[in-house]
PADO-251128 format. One record per residue (C-alpha): x, y, z; residue in three letters; residue number from 0. Coordinates in steps of 0.5 Angstrom, whole numbers, padded with zeros to 4 digits. Layout:
<fibas>
{{X,Y,Z},"ALA",NUM}
...
</fibas>
This chain:
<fibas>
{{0120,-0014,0334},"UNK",0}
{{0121,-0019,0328},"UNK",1}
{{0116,-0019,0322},"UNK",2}
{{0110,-0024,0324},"UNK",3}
{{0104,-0026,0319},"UNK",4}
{{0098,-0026,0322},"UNK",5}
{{0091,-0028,0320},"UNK",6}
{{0086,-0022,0319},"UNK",7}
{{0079,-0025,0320},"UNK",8}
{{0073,-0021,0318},"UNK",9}
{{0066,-0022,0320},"UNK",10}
{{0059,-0020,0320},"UNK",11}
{{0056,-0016,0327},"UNK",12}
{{0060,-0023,0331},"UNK",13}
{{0067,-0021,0331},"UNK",14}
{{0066,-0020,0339},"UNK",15}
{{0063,-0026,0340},"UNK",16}
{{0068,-0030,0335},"UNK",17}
{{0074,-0027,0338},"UNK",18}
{{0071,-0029,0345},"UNK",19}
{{0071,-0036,0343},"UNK",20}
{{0078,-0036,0341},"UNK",21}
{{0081,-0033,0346},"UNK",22}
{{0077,-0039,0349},"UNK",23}
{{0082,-0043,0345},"UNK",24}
{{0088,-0040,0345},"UNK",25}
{{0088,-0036,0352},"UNK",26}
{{0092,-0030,0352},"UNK",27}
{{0090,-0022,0352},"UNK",28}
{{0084,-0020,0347},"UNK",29}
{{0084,-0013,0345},"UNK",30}
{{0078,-0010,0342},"UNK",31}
{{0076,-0004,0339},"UNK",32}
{{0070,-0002,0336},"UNK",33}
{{0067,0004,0330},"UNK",34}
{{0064,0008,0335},"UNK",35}
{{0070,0009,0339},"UNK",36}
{{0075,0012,0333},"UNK",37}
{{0069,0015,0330},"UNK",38}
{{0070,0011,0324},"UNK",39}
{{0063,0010,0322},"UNK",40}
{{0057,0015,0321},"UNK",41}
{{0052,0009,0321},"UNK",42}
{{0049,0009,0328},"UNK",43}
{{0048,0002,0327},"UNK",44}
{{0056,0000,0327},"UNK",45}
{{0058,0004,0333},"UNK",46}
{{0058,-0002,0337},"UNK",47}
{{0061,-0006,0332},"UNK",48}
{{0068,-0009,0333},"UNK",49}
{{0073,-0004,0328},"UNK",50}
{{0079,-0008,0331},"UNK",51}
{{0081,-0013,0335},"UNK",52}
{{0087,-0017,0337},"UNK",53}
{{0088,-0023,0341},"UNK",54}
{{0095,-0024,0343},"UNK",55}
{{0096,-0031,0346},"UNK",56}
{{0102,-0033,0352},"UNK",57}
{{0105,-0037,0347},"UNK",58}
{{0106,-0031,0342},"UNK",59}
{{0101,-0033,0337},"UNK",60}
{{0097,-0026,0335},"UNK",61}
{{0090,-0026,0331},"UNK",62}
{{0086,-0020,0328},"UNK",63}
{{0079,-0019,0326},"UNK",64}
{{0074,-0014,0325},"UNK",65}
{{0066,-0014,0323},"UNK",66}
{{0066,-0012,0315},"UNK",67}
{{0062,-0005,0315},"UNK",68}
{{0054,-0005,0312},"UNK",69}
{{0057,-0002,0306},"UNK",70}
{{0062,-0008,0305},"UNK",71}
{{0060,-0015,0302},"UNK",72}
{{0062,-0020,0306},"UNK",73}
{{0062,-0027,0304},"UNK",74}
{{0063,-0032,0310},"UNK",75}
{{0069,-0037,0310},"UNK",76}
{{0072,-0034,0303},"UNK",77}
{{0079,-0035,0302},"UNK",78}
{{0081,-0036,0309},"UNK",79}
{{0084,-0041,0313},"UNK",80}
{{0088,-0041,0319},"UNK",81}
{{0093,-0046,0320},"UNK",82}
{{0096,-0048,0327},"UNK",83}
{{0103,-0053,0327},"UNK",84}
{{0108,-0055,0331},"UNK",85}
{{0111,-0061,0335},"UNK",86}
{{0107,-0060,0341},"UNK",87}
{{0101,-0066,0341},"UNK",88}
{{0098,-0064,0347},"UNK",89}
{{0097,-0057,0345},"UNK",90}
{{0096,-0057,0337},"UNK",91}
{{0090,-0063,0340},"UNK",92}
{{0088,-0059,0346},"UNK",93}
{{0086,-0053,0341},"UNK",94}
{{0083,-0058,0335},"UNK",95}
{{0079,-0061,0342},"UNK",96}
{{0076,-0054,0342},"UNK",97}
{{0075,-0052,0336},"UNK",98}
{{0072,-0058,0334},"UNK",99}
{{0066,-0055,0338},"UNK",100}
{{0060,-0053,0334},"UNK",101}
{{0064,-0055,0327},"UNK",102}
{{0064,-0058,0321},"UNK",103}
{{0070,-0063,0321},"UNK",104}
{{0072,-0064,0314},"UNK",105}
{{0077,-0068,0316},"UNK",106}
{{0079,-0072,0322},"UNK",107}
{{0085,-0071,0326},"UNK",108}
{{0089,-0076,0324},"UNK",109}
{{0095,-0079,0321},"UNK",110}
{{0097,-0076,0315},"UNK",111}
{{0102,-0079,0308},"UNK",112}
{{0107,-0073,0310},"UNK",113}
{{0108,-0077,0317},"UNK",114}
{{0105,-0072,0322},"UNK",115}
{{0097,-0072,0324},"UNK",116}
{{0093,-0067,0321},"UNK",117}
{{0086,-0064,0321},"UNK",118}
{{0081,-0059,0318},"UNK",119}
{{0075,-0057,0320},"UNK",120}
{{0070,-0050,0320},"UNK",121}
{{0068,-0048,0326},"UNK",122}
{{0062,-0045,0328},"UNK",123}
{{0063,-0038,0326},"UNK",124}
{{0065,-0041,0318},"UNK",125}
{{0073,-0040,0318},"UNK",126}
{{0077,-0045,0316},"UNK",127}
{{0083,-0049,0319},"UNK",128}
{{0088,-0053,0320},"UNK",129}
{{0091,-0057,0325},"UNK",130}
{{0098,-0060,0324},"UNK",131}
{{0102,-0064,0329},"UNK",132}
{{0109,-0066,0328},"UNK",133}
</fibas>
């Protein structure tokens, strides 16, 4: 298998419901692990809290997130931001379309000084993205 980079995101107590969504999105297989199945935390308040979770789309994207423990700071949408590119327009604009769903648009899909369209937006869980196309 080749070496891939993979965005990590990290949450506080909606990794379950945020990779859900996202699986919404992209489609594919979600795995999700939580503290209490790897016995990875003594607080019984994170026992059903996502240690781990990975979403494998068809297409071979993977993205990885968690819920960040009690103890840890967490600062929603902090130096994160997913980018999705490519030259298929009706997917890239298929998956803009869903993750505009209870987001912020900061910038509109559209065409962009480098000859492609792009857009960034925030979505509703406050991760950051771009879009891409061609």
């Amino acid at each position: 298998m080749p070496t891939m980079l993979n965005p990590y995101l990290s949450f506080r107590d909606t990794a379950k419901q945020a990779m859900e969504f996202y699986q919404s999105v992209l489609g594919g297989e979600l795995t999700l692990s939580t503290f209490g199945e790897f016995h990875a935390s003594e607080d019984a308040a994170e026992q059903d809290k996502i240690m781990h979770a990975m979403l494998t789309a068809d297409n071979g994207l993977v993205l990885m997130g968690s819920d960040t423990p009690n103890g840890m700071s967490h600062n929603v949408g902090d130096n994160i931001s997913i980018s999705l590119s490519g030259d298929d327009e009706t997917e890239l604009t298929g998956y803009w379309d869903k993750l505009s769903d209870g987001a912020n648009v900061t910038m509109p899909l559209g065409d962009a000084p480098w000859g492609a369209k792009f857009g960034m937006l925030v979505d509703k869980f406050g991760i950051g993205w771009m879009v891409n196309i061609g």
